[in-house]
C-alpha positions as a printed Julia matrix, in Angstrom:
124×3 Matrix{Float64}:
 -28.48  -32.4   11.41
 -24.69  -31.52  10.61
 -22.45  -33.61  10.44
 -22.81  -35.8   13.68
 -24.6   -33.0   15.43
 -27.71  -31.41  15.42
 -28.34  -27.82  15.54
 -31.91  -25.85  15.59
 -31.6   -23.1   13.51
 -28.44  -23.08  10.8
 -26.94  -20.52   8.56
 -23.88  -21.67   6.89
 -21.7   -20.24   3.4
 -22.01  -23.41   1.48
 -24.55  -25.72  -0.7
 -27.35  -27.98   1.13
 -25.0   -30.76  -0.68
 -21.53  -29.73  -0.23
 -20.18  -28.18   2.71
 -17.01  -26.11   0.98
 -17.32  -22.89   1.86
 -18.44  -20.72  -1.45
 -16.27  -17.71  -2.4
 -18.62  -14.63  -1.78
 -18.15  -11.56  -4.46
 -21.44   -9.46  -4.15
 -23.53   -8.41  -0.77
 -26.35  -11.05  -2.26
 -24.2   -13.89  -1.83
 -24.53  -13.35   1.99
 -27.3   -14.67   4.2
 -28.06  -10.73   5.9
 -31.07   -9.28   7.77
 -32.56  -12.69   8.74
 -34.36  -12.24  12.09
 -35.23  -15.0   14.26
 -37.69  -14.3   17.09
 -39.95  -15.89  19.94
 -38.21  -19.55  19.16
 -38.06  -22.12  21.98
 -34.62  -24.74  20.96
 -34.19  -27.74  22.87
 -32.23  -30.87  22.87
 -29.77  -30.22  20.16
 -25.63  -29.27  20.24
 -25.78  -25.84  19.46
 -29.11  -23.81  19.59
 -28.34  -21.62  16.61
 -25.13  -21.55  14.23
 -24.33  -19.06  12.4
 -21.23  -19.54   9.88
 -20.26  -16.6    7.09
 -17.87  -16.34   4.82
 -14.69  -14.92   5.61
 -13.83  -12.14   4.17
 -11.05   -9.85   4.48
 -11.63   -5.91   5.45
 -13.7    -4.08   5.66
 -15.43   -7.56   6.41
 -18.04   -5.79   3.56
 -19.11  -10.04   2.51
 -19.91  -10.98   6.31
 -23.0   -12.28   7.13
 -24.64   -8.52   7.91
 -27.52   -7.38  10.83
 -28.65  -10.82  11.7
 -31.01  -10.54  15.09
 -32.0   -13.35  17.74
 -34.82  -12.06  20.29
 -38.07  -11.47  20.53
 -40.6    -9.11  18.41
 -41.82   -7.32  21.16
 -45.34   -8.64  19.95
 -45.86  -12.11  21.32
 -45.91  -13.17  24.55
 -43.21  -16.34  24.1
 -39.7   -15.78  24.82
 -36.89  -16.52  23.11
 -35.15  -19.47  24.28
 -32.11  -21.91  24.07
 -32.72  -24.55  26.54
 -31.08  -28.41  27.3
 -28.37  -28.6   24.49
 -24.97  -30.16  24.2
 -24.83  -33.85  25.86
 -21.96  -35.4   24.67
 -18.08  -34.96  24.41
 -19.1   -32.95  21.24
 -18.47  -28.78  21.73
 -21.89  -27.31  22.27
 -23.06  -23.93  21.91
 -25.85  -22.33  23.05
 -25.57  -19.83  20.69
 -22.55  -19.77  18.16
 -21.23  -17.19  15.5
 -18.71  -16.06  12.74
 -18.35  -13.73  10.3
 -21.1   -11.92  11.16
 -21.08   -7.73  11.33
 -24.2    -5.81  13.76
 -24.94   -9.38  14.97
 -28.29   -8.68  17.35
 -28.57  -11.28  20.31
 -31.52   -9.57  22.56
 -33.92  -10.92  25.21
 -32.79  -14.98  24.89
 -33.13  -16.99  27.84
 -29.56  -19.46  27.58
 -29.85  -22.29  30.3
 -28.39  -25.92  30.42
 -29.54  -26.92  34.04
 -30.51  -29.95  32.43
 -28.6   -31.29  30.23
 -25.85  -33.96  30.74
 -22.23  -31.99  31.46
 -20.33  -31.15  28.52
 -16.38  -30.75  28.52
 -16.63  -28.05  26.34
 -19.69  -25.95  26.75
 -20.41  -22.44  25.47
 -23.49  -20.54  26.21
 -22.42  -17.68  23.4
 -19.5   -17.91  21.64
 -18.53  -15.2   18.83
């Protein structure tokens, strides 16, 4: 959970304790090449969020080659299913700061889901 919302899978430039955004300097301080594949998300605001820090150009300190999809090896699909529900802005899929972002073979549906005012199936 952040804040008042819950979110399945969270990358975010700050401490587990402190969300101030930290000042990155060096490629390490960036969360990079993470790859998240054949996950099923349900019942939460925004499927995956993905926050880096941001920099100026050449945008070198973004979050870098991050992928969402599936692995080509197992038969379960990658999925964002029933998410928002409130007045709160939900996302199916959300991110900034991020360079080479990979969003590939991801089923995005809200069928079921109570109506949102404000609802994003991918917003970048």
């Amino acid at each position: 959970m952040f804040g008042n919302t819950f979110i399945g899978i969270y990358i975010g430039n700050h401490t587990a304790t402190n969300i101030t955004g930290l000042t990155v300097s060096n490629i390490s301080g960036t969360s990079s090449n993470n790859k998240f594949y054949n996950n099923s998300l349900q019942n939460c605001y925004d499927g995956y969020s993905f926050t880096g820090y941001a920099a100026a150009v050449p945008f070198d300190f973004y979050d870098q080659n991050n992928i969402i999809g599936v692995d080509g090896v197992s038969t379960r699909r990658s999925q964002v299913v029933k998410f928002g529900g409130s007045a709160v802005q939900a996302n199916g899929i959300f991110a900034t700061n991020q360079n080479a972002l990979k969003i590939h073979s991801t089923y995005i549906n809200n069928s079921v889901a109570p109506a949102v005012p404000d609802l994003c199936m991918v917003s970048l």
